[in-house]
C-alpha positions in Angstrom: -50.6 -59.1 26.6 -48.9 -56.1 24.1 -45.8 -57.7 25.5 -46.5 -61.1 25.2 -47.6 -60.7 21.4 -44.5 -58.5 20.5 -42.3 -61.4 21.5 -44.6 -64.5 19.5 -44.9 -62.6 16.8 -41.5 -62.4 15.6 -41.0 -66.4 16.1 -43.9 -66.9 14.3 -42.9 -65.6 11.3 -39.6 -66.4 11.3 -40.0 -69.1 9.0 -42.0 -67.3 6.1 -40.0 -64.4 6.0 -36.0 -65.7 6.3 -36.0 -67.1 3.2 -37.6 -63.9 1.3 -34.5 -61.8 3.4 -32.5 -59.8 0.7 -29.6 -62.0 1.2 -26.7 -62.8 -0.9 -28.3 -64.9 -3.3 -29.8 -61.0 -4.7 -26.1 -61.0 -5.4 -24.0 -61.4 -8.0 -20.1 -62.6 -7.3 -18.7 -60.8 -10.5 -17.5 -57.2 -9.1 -18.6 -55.3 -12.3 -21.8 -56.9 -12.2 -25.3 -55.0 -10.9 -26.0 -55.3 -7.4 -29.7 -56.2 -6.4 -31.0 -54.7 -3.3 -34.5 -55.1 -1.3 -35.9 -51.1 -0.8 -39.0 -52.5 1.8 -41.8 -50.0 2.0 -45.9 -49.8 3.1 -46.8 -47.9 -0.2 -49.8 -49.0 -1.9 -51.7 -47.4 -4.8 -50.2 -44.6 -7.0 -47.7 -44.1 -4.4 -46.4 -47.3 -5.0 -46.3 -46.9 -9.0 -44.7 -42.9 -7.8 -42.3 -44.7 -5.8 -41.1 -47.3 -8.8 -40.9 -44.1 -11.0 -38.4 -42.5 -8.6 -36.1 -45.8 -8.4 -36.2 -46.3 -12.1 -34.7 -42.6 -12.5 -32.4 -44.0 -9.9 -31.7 -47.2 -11.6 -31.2 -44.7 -14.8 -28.1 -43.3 -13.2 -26.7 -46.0 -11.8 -26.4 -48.4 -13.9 -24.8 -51.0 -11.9 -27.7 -51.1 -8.9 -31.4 -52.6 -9.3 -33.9 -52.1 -6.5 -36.4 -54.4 -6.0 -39.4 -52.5 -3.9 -41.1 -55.4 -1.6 -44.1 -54.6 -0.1 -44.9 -55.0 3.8 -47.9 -54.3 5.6 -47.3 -50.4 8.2 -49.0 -52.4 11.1 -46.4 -55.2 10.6 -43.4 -53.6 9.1 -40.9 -53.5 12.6 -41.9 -57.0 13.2 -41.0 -58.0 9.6 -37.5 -56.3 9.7 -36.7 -57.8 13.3 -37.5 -61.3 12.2 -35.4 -60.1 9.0 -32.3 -59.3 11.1 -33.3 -62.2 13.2 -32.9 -64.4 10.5 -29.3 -62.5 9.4 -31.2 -61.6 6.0 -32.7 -58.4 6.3 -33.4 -56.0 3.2 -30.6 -53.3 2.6 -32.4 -50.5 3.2 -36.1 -49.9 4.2 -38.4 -47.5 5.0 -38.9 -46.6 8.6 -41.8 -44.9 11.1 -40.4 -42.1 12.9 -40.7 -44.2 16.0 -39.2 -47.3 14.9 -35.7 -45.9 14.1 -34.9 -45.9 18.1 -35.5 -49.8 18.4 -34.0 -50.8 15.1 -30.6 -48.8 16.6 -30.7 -49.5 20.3 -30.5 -53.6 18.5 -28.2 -53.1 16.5 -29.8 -53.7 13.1 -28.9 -49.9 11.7 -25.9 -48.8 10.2 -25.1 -45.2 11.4 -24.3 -43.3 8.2 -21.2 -42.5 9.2 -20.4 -46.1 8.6 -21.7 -46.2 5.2 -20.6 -42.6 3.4 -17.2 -41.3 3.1 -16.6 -38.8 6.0 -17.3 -35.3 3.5 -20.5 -37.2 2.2 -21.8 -37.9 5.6 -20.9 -34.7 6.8 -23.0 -33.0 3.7 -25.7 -35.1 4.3 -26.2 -34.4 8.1 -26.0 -30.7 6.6 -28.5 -30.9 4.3 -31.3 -31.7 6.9 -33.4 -29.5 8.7 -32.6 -29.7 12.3 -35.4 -30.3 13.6 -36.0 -33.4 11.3 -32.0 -33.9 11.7 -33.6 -34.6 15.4 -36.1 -37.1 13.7 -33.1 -39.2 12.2 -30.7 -39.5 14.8 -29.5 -42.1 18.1 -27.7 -41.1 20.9 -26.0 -38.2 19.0 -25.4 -40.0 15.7 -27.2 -39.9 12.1 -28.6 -43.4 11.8 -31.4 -42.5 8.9 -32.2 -40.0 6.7 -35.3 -38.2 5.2 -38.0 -39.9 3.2 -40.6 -37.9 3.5 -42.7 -35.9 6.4 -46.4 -34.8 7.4 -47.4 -32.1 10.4 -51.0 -32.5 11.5 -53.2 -29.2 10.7 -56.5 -27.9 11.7 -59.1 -28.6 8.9 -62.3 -26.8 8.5 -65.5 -26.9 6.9 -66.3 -23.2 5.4 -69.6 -23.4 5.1 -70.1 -23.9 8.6 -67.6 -21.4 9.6 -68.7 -18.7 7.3 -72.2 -19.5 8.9 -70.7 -18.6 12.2 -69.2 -15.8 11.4 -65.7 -17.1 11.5 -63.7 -15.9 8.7 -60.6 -18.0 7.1 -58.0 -15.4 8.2 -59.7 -15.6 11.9 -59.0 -19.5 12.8 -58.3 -20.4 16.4 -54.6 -20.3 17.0 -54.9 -20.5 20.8 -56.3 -23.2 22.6 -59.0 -20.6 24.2 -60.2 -19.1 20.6 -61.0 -23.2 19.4 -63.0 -23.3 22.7 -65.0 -20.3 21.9 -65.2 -20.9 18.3 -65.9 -24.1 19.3 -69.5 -23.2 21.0 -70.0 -20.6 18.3 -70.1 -23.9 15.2 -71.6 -26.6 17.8 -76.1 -26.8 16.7 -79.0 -28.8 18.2 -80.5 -29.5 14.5 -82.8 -31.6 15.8 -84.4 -29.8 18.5 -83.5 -32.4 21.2 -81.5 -30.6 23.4 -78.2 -32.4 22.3 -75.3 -31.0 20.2 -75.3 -33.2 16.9 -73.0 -30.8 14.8 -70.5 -30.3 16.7 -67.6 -27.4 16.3 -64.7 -29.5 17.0 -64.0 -33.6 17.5 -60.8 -35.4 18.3 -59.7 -39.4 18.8 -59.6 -41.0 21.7 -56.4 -42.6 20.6 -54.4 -40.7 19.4 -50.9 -40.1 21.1 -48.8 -38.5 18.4 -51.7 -35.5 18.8 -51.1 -35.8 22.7 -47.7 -35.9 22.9 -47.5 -32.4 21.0 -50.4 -30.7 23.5 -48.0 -31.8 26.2 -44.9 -30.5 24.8 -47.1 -27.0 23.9 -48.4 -26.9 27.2 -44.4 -27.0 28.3 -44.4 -30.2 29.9 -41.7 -32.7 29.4 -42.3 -36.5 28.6 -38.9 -37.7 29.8 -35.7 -36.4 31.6 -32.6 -35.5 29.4 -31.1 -39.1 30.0 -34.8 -40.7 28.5 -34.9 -42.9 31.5 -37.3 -41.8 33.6 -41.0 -40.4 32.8 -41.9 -37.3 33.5 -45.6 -36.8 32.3 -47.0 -36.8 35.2 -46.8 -33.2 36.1 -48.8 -30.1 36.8 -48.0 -29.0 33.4 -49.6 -32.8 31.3 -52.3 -32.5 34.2 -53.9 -29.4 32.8 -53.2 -30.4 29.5 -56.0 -32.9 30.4 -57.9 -30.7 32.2 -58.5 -28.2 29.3 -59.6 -31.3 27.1 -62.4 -32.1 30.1 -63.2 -27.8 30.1 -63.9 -28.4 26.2 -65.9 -31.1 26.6 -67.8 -29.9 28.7 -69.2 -27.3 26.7 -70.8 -29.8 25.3 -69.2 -28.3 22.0 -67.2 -30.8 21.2 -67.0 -34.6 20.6 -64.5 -37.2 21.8 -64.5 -40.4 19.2 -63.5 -43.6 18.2 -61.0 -45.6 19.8 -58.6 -46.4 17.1 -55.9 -44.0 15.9 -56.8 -44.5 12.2 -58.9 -41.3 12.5 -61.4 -42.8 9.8 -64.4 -42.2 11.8 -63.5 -38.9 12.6 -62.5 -38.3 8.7 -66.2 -39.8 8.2 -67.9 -37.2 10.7 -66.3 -34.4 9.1 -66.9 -35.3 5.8 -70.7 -35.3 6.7 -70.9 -32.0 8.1 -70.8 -33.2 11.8 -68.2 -31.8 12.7 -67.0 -28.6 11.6 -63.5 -28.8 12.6 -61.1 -31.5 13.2 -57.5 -32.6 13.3 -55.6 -34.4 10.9 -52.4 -35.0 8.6 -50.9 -32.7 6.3 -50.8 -35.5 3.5 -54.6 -36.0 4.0 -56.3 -32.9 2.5 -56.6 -34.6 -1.0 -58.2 -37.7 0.6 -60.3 -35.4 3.0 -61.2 -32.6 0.3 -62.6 -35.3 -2.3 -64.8 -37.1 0.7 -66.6 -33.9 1.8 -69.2 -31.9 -0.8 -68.4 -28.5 1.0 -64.9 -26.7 0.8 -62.4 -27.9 3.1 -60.3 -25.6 4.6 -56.7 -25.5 6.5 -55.2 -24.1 9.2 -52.4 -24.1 12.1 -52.1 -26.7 14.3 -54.0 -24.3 17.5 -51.5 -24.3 20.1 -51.7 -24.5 24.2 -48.8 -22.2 24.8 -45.5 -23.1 23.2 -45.3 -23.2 19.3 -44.5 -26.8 18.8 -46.2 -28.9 16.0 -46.3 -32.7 15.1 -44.1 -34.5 12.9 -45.4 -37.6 11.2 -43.6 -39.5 8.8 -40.8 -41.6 7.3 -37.1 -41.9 7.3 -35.1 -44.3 4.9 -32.7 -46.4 7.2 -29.5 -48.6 5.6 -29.4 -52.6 7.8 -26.1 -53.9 9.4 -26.7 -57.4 8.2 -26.7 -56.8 4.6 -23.8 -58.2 2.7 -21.4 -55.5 2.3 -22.3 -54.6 -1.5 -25.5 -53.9 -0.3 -25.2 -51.7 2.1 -22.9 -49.8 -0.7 -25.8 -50.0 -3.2 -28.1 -49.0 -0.9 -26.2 -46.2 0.9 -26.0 -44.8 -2.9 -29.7 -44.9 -3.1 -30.0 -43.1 0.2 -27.6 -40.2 -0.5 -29.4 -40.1 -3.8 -33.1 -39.3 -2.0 -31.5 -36.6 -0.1 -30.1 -34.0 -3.2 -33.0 -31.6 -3.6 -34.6 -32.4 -6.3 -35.3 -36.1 -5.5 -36.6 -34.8 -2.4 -38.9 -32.1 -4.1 -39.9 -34.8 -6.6 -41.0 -37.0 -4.2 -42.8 -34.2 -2.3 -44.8 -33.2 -5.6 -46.3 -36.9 -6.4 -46.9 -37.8 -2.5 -47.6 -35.0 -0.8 -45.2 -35.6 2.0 -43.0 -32.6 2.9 -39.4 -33.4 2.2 -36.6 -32.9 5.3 -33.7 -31.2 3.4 -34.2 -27.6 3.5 -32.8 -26.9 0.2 -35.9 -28.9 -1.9 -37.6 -25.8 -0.9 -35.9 -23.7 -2.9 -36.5 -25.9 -5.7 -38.7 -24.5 -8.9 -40.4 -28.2 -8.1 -41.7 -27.0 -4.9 -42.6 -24.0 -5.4 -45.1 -25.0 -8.3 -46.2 -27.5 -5.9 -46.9 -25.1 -3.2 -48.7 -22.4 -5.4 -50.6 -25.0 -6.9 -52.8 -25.7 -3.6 -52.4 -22.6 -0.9 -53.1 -25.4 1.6 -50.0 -26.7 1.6 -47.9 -23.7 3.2 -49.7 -24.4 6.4 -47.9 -27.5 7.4 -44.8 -26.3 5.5 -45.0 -23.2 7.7 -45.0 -25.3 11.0 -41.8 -27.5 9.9 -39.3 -25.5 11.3 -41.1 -26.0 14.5 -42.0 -29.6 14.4 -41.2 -32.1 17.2 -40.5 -35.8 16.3 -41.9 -38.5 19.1 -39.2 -39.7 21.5 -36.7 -42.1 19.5 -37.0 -44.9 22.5 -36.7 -48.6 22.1 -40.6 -49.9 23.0 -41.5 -46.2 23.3 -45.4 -47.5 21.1 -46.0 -49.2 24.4 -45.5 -46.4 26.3 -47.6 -44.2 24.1 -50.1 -46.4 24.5 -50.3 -46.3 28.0 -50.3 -42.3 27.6 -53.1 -43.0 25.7 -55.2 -44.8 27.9 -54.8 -42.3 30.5 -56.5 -39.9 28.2 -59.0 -41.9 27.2 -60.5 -42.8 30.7 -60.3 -39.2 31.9 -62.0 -38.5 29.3 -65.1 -40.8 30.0 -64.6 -39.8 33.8 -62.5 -43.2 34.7 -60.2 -41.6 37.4 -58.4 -38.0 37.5 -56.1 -36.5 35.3 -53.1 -37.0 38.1 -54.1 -40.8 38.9 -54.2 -41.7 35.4 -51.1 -39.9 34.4 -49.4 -41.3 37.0 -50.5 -45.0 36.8 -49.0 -44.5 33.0 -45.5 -43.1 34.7 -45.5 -46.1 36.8 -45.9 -48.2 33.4 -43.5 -46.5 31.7 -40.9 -46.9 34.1 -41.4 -50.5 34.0 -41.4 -50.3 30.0 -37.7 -48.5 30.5 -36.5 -50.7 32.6 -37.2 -54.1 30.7 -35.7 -51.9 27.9 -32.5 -51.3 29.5 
């Protein structure tokens, strides 16, 4: 059915969205005259009035480009930019999931920036990334996007509850073991029943981006080298599920909700539930104004290896843009990745910026010492892991995640459901290829 929908979709919107395309006719013919281009982002709120701030400094210094920000929906942007290219009118640049880079490139809709910056410019660019989110923006060994802006999920805490237990701030689990045991230390029967209602730790039922990371911690791979074949089907993802059954069964923690918005999960926290849960970097301010206790945060506890989750956006420059716009835009893009943009951006959204010289910036720095929180998830950038950059890899990761789910509510082993979600993946690969 995901399959089915994926391709109707697209044709179904064909017709609304071609002629809103940021086609010529955002043009103007005269050489010395401004250039219009589409910037398409999700951003909503004050990040959308932050965002308009930023391109009007833009706008400020060069004089000759307007950017027109055009809102679409996160749950239907890829759609939106393949019926774009579809229709030979999609915007010049646009703001891009981690995940979605892979598909846009494997189609042809992206513009590697070596195509779009002189060679010293795209050479200073690539340089100016961290290379771990460098990973994060590249295709087959070439530099298709660059940084917008980046989250890492963290452990937050509720301190009352901890400091009831006896756990101290400087003593949060860092290990996979100490959130077990610390686990059963925060978990209470309030009412007497005999059943945990306050539970020391919760996590989704659909989540794979927090998955994929256990896996990689735990050492085992999700594909080969060549990202044709699946690999998570091994001894190694196979006690990854097995410790998540082991915590479970404690009866100290609490497996919820079946969405990956993590609201419910927000909401259970928030209400002194649950006293320790996982979540995105960018989400302390939402999370810390929702609770009436002090919220704490930690690292990301670990299975093994020291790998951590990165969340997040690139800015990505399309093929099918008249020329001038892909100039314009390329501009733009070069222009979000000098420091201080980067570290602007970082202060007003909370996103962590991917060029490691914003973090040297007097910007970031004020930022940082402004909210001690925030060096946790800039601490575990340097070890982040982006998801696989694989055309339909969402389907795939939504297999994974039914795996987990149903071994989690005792629907079939940890090896039969891991590898009924190989066999789906391979097929996923192969109608890919």
């Amino acid at each position: 059915m995901r399959k089915a929908l994926a391709a109707a979709i697209p044709l179904l919107l064909l017709g609304g969205i071609a002629g809103c395309g940021a086609g010529s006719s955002d043009n103007s013919t005269a050489s010395n005259a401004p250039v219009t281009i589409q910037f398409w982002n999700t951003f909503t709120g004050p990040l959308e009035t932050e965002l308009g701030s930023l391109v009007k400094d833009f706008e400020s210094s060069h004089p000759n480009i307007k950017v027109k920000l055009v809102y679409q929906p996160y749950d239907s942007m890829l759609q939106a930019l393949q019926t774009s290219v579809a229709a030979k009118k999609p915007p010049a640049i646009a703001q891009l999931e981690l995940t979605q880079m892979g598909q846009l490139a494997t189609d042809g809709a992206l513009a590697p920036i070596s195509d779009l910056l002189s060679a010293n410019d795209a050479k200073a660019v690539q340089k100016s990334i961290i290379p771990a989110i460098a990973t994060a923006n590249s295709y087959q060994g070439k530099l298709y996007t660059v940084p917008l802006g980046y989250n890492s999920n963290v452990l937050y805490y509720n301190k009352d509850l901890l400091a009831q237990a006896g756990i101290s701030p400087q003593d949060m689990p860092k290990t996979w073991a100490q959130l077990e045991q610390d686990s059963q230390k925060l978990a209470k029967d309030t009412n007497g029943d005999g059943k945990t209602d306050t539970f020391g730790y919760a996590f989704p039922a659909q989540a794979p981006w927090i998955l994929e990371v256990r896996l990689w911690q735990s050492g085992a791979q999700l594909f080969n080298d060549a990202n044709n074949k699946a690999l998570f089907d091994s001894p190694q993802a196979v006690n990854t599920f097995k410790q998540y059954q082991d915590l479970l069964n404690t009866k100290s923690a609490e497996m919820v909700q079946t969405d990956s918005s993590l609201d419910q999960l927000t909401d259970l926290f928030a209400a002194g539930k649950v006293a320790m849960f996982e979540q995105s970097s960018t989400a302390v301010q939402a999370i810390t104004s929702a609770a009436k206790f002090d919220v704490g945060e930690a690292q990301f506890p670990t299975m093994g290896k020291q790998v951590y989750s990165l969340g997040g956006y690139n800015l990505g420059v399309f093929n099918g843009a008249p020329p001038a716009q892909q100039k314009a835009a390329a501009e733009l893009m070069k222009w979000w990745t000098s420091p201080d943009v980067a570290a602007k951006w970082t202060s007003v959204s909370n996103y962590m910026p991917g060029i490691q010289a914003a973090w040297n910036t007097d910007t970031l720095k004020q930022w940082q010492s402004a909210d001690p929180r925030r060096a946790v998830a800039a601490a575990q950038m340097p070890y982040t892991r982006s998801r696989p950059n694989l055309p339909n890899y969402n389907e795939i990761a939504d297999d994974l995640a039914d795996a987990f789910e149903s071994t989690m509510r005792g629907q079939g082993t940890p090896q039969a459901n891991l590898t009924k979600a190989v066999g789906q993946a391979k097929d996923v690969i192969s109608e890919s290829n």
